[in-house]
C-alpha positions in Angstrom: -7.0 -0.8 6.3 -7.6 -3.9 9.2 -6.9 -7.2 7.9 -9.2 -9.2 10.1 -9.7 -12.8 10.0 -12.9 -14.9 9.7 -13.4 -18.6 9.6 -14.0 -19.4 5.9 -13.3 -22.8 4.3 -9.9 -22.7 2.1 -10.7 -21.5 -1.7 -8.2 -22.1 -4.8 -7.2 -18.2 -6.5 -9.6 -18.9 -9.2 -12.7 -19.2 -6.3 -11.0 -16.8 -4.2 -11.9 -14.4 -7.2 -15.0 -15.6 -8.5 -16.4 -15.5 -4.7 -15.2 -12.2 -4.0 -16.9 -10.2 -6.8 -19.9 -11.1 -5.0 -18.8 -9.4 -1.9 -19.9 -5.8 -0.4 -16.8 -5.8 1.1 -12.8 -6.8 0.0 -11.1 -9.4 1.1 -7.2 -10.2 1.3 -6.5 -13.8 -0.1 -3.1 -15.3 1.6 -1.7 -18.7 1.3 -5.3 -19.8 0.8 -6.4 -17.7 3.7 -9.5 -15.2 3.4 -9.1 -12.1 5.8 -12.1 -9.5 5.4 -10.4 -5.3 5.0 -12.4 -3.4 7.7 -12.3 0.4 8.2 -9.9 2.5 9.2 -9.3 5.9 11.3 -10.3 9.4 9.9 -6.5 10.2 9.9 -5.9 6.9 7.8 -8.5 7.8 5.4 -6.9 11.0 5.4 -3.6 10.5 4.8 -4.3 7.8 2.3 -6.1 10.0 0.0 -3.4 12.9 0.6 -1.0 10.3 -0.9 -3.3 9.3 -3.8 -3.7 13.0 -4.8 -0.4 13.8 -4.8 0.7 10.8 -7.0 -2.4 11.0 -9.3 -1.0 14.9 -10.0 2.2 13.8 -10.2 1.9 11.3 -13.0 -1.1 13.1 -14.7 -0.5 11.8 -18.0 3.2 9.6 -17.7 1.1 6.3 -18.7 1.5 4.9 -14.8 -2.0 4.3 -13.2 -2.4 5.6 -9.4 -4.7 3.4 -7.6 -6.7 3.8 -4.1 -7.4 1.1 -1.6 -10.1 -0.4 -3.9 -7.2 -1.8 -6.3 -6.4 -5.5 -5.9 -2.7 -6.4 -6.0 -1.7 -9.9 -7.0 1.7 -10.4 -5.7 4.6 -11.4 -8.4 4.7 -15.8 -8.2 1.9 -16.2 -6.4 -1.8 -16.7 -6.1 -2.1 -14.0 -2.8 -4.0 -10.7 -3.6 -3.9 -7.5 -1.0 -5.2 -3.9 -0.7 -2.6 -1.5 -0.3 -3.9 1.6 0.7 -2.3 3.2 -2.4 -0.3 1.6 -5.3 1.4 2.6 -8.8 2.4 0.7 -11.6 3.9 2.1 -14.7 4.5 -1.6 -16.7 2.9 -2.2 -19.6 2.1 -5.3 -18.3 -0.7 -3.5 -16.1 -1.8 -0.9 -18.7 -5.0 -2.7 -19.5 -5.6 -4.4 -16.3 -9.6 -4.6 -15.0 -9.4 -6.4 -11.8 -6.0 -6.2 -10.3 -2.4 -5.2 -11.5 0.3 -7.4 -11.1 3.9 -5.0 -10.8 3.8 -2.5 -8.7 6.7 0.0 -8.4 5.3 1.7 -5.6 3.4 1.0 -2.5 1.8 2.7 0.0 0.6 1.6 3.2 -1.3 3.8 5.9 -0.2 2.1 9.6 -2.9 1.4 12.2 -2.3 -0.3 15.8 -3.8 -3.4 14.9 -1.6 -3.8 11.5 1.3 -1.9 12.1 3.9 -5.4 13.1 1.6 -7.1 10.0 2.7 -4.4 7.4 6.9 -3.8 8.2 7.4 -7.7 8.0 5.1 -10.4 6.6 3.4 -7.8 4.1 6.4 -6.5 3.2 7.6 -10.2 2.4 5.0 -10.8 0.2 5.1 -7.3 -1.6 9.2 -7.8 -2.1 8.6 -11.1 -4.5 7.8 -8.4 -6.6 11.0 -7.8 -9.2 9.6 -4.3 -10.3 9.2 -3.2 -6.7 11.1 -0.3 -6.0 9.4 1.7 -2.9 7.0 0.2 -0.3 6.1 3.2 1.7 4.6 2.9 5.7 3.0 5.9 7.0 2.2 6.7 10.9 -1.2 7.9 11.8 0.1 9.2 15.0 3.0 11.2 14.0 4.2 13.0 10.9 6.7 9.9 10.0 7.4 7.9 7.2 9.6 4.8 6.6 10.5 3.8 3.0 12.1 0.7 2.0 13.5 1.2 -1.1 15.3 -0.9 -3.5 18.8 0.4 -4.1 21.5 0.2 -6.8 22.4 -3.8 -5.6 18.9 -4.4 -5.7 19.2 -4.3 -1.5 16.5 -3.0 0.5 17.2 0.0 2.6 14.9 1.3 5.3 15.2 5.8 5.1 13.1 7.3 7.9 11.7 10.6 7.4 10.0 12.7 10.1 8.8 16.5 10.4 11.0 19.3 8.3 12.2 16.0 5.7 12.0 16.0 2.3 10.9 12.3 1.2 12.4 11.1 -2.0 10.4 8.4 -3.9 12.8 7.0 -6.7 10.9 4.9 -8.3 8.5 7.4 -9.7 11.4 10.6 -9.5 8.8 12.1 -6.7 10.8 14.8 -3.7 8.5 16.4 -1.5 8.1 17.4 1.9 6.6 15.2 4.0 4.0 17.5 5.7 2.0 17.6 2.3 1.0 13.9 3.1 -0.4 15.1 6.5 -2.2 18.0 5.5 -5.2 18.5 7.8 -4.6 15.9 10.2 -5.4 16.1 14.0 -3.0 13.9 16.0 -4.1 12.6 19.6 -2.5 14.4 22.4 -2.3 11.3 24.5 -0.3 9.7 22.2 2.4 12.4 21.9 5.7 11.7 23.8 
């Protein structure tokens, strides 16, 4: 999804939350900041919910909850709350969660143009406070490639890139599979292709 910013006056978490029930639409909350989620491409929307599928199989019945781009994400020690475009948590802590979950082991974020810069670096910061963490996922729109950061052994973040023929290994949820399932059905534009 597009971030995109509009002038609103700053709100503390508490009105940030209270305000935005009211909504038709979700809104990030940042450092105070209120930035509205807009729409996305058909291959975003796409590819998102060929991710959510796959987990939601996947951990059918494991006790982790799969959630879609309508799940709020507070980040771990602080008041900011985003949309990833998909997100898993398997803590307890979460289990009976109504209006956002709060420890994340996985996240998944679909690139567009406007974001891409956005979600390898500042979102990424954010989403890394997080100690249970373990695989923030970025996938192209315009290619089959995926980058995973994933937490390793030293609790280090290593970036793994994976393009077409790769298998794509998501530890934190003991997930291998190829990485055209997540691009099933998608119609790249010719323009863009090298």
């Amino acid at each position: 999804m597009i971030a995109a910013q509009e002038h609103f006056p700053r709100l503390t978490p508490a009105e940030y939350l209270e305000w935005e029930e009211q909504q038709e639409i979700r809104y990030e909350y940042i450092d105070g900041e209120i930035y509205a989620m807009t729409g996305g491409t058909l291959n975003h929307s796409e590819i998102g919910g060929n991710f959510y599928y796959m987990l939601k199989t996947h951990l059918r019945g494991g006790g982790c909850r799969v959630m879609n781009s309508d799940a709020k994400v507070q980040i771990a020690e602080s008041n900011d709350y985003l949309y990833p475009d998909v997100s898993v948590t398997c803590d307890e802590r979460d289990r009976s969660a109504t209006k956002f979950i709060t420890h994340p082991c996985l996240i998944v974020e679909v690139l567009s143009p406007s974001t891409k810069a956005y979600d390898r670096w500042e979102k990424f910061n954010l989403y890394r406070r997080s100690d249970v963490l373990q695989d923030y996922v970025l996938v192209d729109t315009d290619q089959i490639e995926i980058a995973l950061y994933s937490k390793n052994d030293r609790n280090k973040w290593e970036i793994i890139r994976y393009v077409a023929g790769d298998l794509v290994e998501l530890k934190s949820i003991n997930l291998t599979f190829p990485i055209e399932q997540i691009f099933e059905g998608i119609v790249f534009n010719p323009e863009l292709e090298n």
